[in-house]
C-alpha positions in Angstrom: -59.0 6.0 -51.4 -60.4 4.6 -54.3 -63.5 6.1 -56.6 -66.9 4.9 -57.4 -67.3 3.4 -60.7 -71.1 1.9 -59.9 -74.3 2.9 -58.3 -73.5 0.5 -56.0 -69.9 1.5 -55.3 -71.4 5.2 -55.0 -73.6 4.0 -52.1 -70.7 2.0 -50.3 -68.5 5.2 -51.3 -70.4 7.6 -49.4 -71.0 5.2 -46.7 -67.3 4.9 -46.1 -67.1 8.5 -46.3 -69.1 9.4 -43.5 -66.6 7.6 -41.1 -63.3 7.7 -43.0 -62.7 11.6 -43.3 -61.6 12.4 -40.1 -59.2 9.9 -40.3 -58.1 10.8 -43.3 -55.7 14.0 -42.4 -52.5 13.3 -43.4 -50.3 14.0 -41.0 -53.0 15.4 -38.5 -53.0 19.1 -37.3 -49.5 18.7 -35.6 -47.9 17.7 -38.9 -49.4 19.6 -41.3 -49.1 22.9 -39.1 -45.4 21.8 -38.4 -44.6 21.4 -42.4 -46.2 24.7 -42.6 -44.3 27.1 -40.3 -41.0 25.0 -41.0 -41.3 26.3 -44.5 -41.7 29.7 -43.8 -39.3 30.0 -41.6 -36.8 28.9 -44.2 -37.9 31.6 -46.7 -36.4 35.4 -47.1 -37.9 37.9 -44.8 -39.3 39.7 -47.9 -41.5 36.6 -49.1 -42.1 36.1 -45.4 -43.9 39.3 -45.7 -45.5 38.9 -48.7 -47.1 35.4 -47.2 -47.8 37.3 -44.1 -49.8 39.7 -45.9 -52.0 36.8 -47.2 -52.9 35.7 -44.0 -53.9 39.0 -42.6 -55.7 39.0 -45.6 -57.8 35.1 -45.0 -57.8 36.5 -41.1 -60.0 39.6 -42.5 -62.1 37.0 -44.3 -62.7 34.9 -41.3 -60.8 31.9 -42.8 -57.4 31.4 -40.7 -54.7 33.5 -38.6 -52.0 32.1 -39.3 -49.5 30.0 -41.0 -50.3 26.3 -38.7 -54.1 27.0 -39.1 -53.5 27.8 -43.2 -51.8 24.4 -43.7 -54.6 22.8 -42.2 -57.4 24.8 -43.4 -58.4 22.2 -46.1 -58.9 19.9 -44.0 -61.6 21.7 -42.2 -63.1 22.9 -45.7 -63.0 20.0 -48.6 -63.9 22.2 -51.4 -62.2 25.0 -50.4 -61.1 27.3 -53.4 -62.1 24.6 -55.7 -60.5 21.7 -54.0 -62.5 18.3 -54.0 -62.5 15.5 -51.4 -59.9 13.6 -54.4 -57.3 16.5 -54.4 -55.8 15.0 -51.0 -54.1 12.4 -52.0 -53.2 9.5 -55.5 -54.2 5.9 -56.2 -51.6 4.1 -57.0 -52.5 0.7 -58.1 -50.6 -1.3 -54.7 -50.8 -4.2 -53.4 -48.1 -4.0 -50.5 -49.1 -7.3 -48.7 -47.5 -9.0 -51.7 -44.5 -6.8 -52.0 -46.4 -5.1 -54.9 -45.9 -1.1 -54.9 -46.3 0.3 -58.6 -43.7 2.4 -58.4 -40.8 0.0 -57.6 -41.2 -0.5 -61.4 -39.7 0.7 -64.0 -42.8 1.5 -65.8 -45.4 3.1 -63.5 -48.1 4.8 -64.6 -50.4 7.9 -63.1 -54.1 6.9 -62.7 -56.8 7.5 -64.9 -58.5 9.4 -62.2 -55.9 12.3 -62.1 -56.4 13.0 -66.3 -58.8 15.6 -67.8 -60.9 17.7 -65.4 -60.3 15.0 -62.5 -58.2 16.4 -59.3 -55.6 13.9 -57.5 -52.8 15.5 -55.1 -49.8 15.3 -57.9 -53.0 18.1 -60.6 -54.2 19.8 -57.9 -51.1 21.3 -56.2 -49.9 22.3 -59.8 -53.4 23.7 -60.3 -53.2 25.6 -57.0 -49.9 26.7 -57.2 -50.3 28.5 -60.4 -53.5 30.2 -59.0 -51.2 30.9 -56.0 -48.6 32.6 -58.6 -51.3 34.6 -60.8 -53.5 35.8 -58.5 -53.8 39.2 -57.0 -51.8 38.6 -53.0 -54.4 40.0 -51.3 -57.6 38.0 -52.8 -59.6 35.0 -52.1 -57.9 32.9 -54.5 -54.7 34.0 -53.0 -56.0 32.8 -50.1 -57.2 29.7 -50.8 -54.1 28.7 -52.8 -51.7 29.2 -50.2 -53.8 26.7 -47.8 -54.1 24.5 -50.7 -50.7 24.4 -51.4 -49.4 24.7 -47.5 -51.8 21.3 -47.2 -51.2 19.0 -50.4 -47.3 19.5 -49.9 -47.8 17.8 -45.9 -50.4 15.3 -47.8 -48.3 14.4 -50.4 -45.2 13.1 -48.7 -47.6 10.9 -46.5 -47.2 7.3 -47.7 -50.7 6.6 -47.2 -51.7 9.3 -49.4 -49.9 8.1 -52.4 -51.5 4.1 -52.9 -55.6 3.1 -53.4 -54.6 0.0 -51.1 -57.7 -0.5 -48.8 -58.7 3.0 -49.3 -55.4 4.3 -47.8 -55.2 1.8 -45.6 -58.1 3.4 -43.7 -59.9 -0.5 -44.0 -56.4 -2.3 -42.1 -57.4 -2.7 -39.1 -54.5 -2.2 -36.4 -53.7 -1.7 -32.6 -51.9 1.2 -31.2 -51.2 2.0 -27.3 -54.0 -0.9 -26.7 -56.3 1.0 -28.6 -58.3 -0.4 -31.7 -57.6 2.0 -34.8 -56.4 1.9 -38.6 -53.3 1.9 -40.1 -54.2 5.3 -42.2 -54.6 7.1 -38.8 -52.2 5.9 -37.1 -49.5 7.5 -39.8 -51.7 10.9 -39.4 -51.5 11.3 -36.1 -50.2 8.3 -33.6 -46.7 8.4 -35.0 -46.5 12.3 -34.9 -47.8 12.1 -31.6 -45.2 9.3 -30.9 -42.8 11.3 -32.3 -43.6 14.6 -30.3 -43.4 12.7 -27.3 -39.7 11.6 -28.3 -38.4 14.6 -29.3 -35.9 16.4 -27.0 -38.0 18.5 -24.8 -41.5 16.5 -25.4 -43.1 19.8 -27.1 -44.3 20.0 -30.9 -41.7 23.2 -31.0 -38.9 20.2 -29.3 -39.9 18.2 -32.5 -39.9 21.0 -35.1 -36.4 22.2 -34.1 -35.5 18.0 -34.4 -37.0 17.7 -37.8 -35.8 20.6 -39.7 -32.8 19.0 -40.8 -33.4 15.6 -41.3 -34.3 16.1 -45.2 -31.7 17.4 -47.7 -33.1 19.5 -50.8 -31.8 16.4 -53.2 -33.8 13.8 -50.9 -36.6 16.1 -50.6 -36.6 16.3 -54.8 -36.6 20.1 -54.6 -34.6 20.2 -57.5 -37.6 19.8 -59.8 -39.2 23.2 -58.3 -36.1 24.9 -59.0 -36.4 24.6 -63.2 -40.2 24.6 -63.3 -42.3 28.0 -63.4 -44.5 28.1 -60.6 -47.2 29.7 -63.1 -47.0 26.4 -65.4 -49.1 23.9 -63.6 -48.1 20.8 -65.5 -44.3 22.0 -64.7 -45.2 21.7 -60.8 -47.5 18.5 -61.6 -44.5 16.8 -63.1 -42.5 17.7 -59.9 -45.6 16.3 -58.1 -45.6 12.8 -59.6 -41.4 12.5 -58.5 -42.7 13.6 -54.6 -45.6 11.2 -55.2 -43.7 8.0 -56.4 -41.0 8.9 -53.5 -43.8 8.5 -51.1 -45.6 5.8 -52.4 -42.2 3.6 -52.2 -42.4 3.8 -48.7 -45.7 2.0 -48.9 -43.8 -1.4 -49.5 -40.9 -0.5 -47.7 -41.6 0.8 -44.5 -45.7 0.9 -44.0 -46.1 -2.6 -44.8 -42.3 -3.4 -44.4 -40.6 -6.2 -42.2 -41.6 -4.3 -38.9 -45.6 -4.3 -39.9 -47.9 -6.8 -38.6 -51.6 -6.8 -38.1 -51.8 -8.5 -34.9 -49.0 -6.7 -32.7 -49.5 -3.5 -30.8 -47.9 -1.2 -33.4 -46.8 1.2 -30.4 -43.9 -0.4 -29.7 -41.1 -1.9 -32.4 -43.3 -1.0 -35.2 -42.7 2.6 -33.9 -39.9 2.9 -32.7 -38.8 2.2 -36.7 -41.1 4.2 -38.3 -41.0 7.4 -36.3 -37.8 7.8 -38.3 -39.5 7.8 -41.1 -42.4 10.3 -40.1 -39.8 12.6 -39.1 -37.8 12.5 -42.4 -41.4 12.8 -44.6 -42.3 15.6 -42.4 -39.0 17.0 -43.1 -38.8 16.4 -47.1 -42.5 18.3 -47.4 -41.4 21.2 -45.4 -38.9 21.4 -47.8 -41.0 20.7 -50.7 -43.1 23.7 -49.8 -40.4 26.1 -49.3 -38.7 25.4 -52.5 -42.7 26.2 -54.2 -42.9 29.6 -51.8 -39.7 30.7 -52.9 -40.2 30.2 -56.4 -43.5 32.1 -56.0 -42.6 35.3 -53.5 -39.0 35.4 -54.1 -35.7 33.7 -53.4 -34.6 30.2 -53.9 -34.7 27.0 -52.3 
């Protein structure tokens, strides 16, 4: 979703703001929570207890309970810890309608908007993941990070998260089930809910056991995390841009690929490819996360 760079822009920016945020939840609650407990449950009992401690910790403090709540606690607070509105996701410079996603290139470039003191996803989860590895485990910041980082690893490997194309695609108007929608919501939450609906048993705990292995470490870029210090935020920001450019790929290829098109009911063929593709992003950020927990509490992913 693209900044303000006028008074003007400011206006329409807030504007847009008003009704665009609740659509703008990558991956919705069912996602997010998913990538969330998928990680943890990958991890070593001991750094299980260490995160569990943290969350008995933010349950004391009247912020979450548990692990699917924590991963989409950010959601629910936009500045939590320190977070802004910004940290949720990059703006790639796209323009997928004519086959134009910046990183196909050879030479892409981060935004101007993620330099300095300004947050995008790929800063703000090496920010929070170093306050995550330097804080004291049973603090605020403790748990704040872990929310922070739970979230931005589910928002990062969302396609629509990673390109400033019609703010997200939250302005391409679409169809799904025979209902009137956008394209950025309808990656959040109609393809998860697509996809929960397919998996074996129908159940988001059918789905969870169907996702968990259709990501490999090397697809999921996990090797990055495993050379970086988890208390060196432009280490984990570097491995941020790599999950980043992975996702924003997809933009061209899959979101606006051959099966997209803005007058057909997207329920149908237009799912029935990309559910696939949820599946395997929901996957890959699962994975992403562990490989950060594990480099943080102990273990390796």
């Amino acid at each position: 979703m693209s900044r303000p760079t006028s008074i003007l822009s400011l206006v329409t920016f807030f504007a847009l703001l008003a009704v665009l945020v609740p659509a703008a939840n990558a991956w919705g609650k069912n996602g997010h929570g998913t990538v969330g407990e998928l990680a943890v449950a990958m991890l070593p009992p001991a750094a299980q207890a260490k995160i569990n401690a943290i969350v008995a910790f933010a349950g004391s403090n009247s912020l979450y309970t548990n692990v699917f709540d924590a991963a989409n606690f950010p959601d629910l607070n936009r500045t939590a810890g320190g977070s802004t509105f910004s940290s949720h996701f990059i703006n790639f410079d796209d323009a997928p309608t004519e086959g134009k996603c910046s990183g196909s290139g050879a030479n892409m470039t981060i935004p101007a908007d993620c330099n300095g003191d300004k947050s995008c996803i790929t800063t703000a989860l090496g920010k929070f993941t170093q306050q995550l590895a330097t804080s004291a485990p049973e603090s605020m910041t403790a748990a704040f990070s872990l929310a922070l980082v739970m979230h931005f690893a589910g928002d990062i490997s969302q396609p629509l998260h990673a390109t400033g194309f019609k703010l997200g695609a939250n302005q391409v108007n679409v169809t799904f089930a025979g209902a009137q929608t956008n394209l950025h919501s309808t990656w959040d939450t109609a393809l998860v809910d697509k996809a929960i609906a397919a998996s074996s048993d129908g159940t988001r705990d059918g789905w969870k056991r169907d996702v968990a292995n259709k990501a490999s470490p090397t697809s999921a870029g996990t090797r990055c995390i495993s050379r970086a210090d988890p208390k060196n935020a432009a280490a984990i920001t570097n491995c941020a841009v790599q999950w980043a450019t992975d996702s924003e790929l997809l933009v061209c290829r899959e979101v606006f690929g051959s099966a997209f098109s803005a007058t057909a009911d997207l329920s149908d063929a237009y799912a029935a490819r990309e559910v696939p593709v949820v599946n395997k992003q929901i996957a890959k950020a699962s994975l992403r996360l562990a490989s950060i927990l594990c480099k943080i509490f102990g273990g390796e992913k």
